[in-house]
C-alpha positions in Angstrom: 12.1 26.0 12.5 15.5 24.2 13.7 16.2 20.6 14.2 18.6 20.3 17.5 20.9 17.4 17.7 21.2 14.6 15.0 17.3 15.1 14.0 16.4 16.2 10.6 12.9 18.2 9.7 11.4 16.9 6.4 8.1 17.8 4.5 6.6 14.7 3.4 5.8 14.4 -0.1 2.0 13.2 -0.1 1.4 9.8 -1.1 -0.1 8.9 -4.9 -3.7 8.0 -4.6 -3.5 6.4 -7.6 -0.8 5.5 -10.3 -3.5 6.2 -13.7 -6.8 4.1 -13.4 -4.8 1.7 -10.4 -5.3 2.7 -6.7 -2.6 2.5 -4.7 -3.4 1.2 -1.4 -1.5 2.7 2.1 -0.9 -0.9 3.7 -0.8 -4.3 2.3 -2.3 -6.6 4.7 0.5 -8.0 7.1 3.1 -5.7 5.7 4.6 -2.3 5.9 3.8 0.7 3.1 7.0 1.5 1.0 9.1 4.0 1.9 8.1 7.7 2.2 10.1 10.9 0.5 10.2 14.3 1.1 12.6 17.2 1.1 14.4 18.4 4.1 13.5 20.8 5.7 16.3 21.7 8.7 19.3 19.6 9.7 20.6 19.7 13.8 24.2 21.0 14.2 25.3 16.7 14.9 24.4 15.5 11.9 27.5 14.0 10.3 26.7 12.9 6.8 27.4 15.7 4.2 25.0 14.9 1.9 22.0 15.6 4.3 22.2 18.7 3.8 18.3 21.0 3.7 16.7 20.8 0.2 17.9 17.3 -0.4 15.2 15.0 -1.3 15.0 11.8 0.7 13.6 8.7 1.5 12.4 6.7 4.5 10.8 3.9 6.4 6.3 4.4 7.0 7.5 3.6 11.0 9.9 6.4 12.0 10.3 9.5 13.2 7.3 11.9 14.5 4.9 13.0 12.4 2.9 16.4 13.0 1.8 19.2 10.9 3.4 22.8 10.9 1.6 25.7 9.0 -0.9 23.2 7.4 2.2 21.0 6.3 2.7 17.2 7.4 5.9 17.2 8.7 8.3 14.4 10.3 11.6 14.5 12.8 13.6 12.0 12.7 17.1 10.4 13.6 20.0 11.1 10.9 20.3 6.8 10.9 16.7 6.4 10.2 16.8 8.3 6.3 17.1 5.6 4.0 18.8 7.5 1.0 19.3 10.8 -0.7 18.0 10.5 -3.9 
């Protein structure tokens, strides 16, 4: 698989059901989940920040990019501008 452009390929990390006996809920009423992380995947040939690099672990906003699922994996493109931080 190969991201074209300034679009990055990341498999989502899935979300905590629950943190010990506490259930974490996806959306607060009103509000938007916290941010999402994952690993990436495949970087297109304009992104320009060297630390996005495939294999860094990242984080992002619940709104962007488009989510489908590859090879029974949840998957997300996005924009280079729309990853939050490496971490």
């Amino acid at each position: 698989m190969k991201a074209l452009h300034n679009l990055v390929i990341i498999e989502k990390d899935p979300a905590p059901e629950k943190i010990g006996s506490i259930y974490i809920s996806n959306v607060v009423e009103g509000e938007h989940s916290p941010p999402f992380t994952g690993i990436i995947l495949s970087v297109g040939p304009k992104v320009t920040d060297p630390d996005i690099v495939p294999g860094a672990s990242v984080a992002f906003g619940d709104l962007t990019g488009t989510l489908f699922e590859y090879d029974n994996k949840s998957l997300i493109i996005l924009p280079e501008d729309k990853i939050g931080a490496v971490l």
